[in-house]
N, C-alpha and C positions, 0 to 999 in steps of 0.2 A: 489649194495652192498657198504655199507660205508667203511671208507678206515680203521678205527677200528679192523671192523671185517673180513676185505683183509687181514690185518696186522698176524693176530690169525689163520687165515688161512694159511698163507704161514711161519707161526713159525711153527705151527702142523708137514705140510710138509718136515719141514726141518729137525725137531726130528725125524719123521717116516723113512725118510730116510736115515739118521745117524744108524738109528738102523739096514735097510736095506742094508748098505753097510758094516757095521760091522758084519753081518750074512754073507753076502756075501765074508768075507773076510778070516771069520774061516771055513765056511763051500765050498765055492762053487768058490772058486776062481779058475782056471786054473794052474796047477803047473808047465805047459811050461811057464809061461807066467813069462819073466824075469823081470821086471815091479813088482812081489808082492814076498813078503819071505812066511814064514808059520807061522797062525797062528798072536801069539804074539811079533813074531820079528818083522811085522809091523808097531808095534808104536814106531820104531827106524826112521821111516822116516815123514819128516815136514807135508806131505799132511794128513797123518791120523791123527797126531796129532793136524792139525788145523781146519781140518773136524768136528775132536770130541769135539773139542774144539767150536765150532760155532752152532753143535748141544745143545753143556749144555749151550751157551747163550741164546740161541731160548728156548731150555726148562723153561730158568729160567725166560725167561718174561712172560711166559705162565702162572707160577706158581704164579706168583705177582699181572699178571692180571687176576687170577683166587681168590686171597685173596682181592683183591681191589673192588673186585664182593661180596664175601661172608662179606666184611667189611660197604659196602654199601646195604645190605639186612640188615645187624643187626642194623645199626642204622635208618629204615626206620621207625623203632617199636615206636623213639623217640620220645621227644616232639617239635614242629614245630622248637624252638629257639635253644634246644640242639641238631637238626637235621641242621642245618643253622651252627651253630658253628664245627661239627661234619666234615660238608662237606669241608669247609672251611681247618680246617684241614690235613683233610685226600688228597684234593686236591694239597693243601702245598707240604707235604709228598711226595705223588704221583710226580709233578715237578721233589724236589728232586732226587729222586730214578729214573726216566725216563731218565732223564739228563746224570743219571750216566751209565741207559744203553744204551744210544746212545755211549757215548766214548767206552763202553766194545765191540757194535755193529761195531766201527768204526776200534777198532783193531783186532777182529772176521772178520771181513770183507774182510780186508784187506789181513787178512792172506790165508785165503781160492781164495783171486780174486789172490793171488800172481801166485799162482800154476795155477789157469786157465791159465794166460796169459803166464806163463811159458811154457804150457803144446801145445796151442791154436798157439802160434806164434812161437817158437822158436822148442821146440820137435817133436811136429806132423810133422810138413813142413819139417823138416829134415830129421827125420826116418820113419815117416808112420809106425810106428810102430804098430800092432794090440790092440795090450794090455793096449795102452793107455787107451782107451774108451770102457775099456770088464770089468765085473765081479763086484769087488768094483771100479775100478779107474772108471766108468761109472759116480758113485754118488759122489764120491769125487773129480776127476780132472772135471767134468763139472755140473751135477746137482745142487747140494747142493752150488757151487758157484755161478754159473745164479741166484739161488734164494736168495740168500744169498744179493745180488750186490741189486738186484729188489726191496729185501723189503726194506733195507739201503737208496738206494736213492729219493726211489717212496713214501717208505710208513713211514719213519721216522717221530718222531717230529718235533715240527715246530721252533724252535730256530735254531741259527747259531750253529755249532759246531764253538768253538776255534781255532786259526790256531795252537796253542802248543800242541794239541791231534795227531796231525798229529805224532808226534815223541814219545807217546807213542801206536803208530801201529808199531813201530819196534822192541817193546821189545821182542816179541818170537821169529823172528828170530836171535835179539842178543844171546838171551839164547839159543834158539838152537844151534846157531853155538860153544857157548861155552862150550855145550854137546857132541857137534861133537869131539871138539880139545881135552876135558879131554880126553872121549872115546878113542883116538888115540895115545895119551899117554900113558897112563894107558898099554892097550892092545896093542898096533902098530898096523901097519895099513894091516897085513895082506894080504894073496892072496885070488881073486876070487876064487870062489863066497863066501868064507870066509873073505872077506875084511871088516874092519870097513870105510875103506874110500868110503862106499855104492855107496855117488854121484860126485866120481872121482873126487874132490876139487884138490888134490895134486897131479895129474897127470902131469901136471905142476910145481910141486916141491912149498915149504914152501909158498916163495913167489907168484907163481900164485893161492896159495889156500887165500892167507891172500885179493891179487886184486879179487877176486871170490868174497870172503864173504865181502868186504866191498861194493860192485857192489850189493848182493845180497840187505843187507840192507840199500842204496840206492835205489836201485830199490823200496823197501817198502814202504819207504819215501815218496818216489813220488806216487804211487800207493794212499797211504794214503791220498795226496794230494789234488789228481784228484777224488777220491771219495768224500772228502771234498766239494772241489766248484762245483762237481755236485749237490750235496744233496743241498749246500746252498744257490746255484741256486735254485733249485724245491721250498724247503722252502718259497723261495719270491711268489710263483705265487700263 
């Protein structure tokens, strides 16, 4: 199988399951399971929204390489020289727009491998929690990121990414976090299980939430990083 159509394979998969864990997440989720809220308050927390977010990148290369297809049957009709100039173009084109989906890939990526590692080295080992890996968090704390990571480094284009992309893979969780802070203003931060302070930031007070969230998007940073010279690694060989 060429790595093309590896590539078209493992985006299919990863929209399918995007959808499979968002069914799973209105319908069938566990309501012990302190790990998920109901419903639509879910997209109050970073994993879903960067899940969902990695599925509509995956969907959207599908879409591009499904018009790149129907763009290249229509000019097949041509004449040999406006078929020659045609491809030329449209290849051009193509570059462009690929290029731009590896960086959207690279902060998609990132965001979703956050939460594995998050979830993989630091919260499993400590709480063995059941819930981590039941219901939807099955497809979004570890599916949909393994594949996610696999297509990014394995099946990528072959240019170097940038080292300045690395730092825009932090901007959702800057933006998240600064959803977090209005939120908590706006509203305060509430008592369990009513709290807006969901992932205990200020449990440690002003200050240990402000060391949290700049550790967080650090942590991204680097993440971003090491996705980087692996990919640009692969790329060479």
């Amino acid at each position: 199988m060429n790595r093309n159509r590896l590539e078209k394979i493992i985006n299919l998969i990863i929209v399918i399951f995007t959808v499979v864990g968002l069914v799973f997440m209105f319908k069938f989720n566990d309501e012990s399971n302190e790990l998920v809220s109901h419903g639509v308050e879910n997209f109050k927390y970073f994993t879903v929204l960067s899940n969902v977010f990695c599925g509509l990148v995956a969907f959207s290369q599908l879409s591009f390489d499904l018009l790149a297809i129907v763009r290249k049957k229509r000019t097949s009709g041509n004449s040999q020289a406006d078929t020659y100039e045609a491809n030329d173009d449209s290849q051009d084109a193509f570059a462009a727009l690929y290029g731009r989906f590896r960086i959207t890939k690279l902060i998609s990526t990132t965001a979703v491998a956050l939460t594995f590692a998050t979830i993989a080295f630091f919260l499993w080992p400590v709480y063995r929690l059941p819930g981590m890996y039941s219901g939807s968090n099955l497809y979004f704390h570890l599916i949909i990121p393994l594949l996610a990571i696999f297509d990014f480094i394995l099946l990528e284009g072959e240019g170097k990414i940038p080292f300045k992309c690395t730092f825009y893979a932090t901007v959702p969780s800057i933006l998240y976090g600064i959803f977090y802070i209005i939120n908590i203003l706006i509203n305060g931060i509430g008592e369990w299980p009513d709290t807006n302070d969901w992932y205990g930031y200020l449990n440690w007070g002003a200050i240990g939430g402000a060391v949290i969230f700049v550790m967080t998007v650090l942590m991204t940073w680097l993440m971003a990083c090491i996705l980087r010279l692996i990919s640009n690694k692969v790329c060479k060989q």
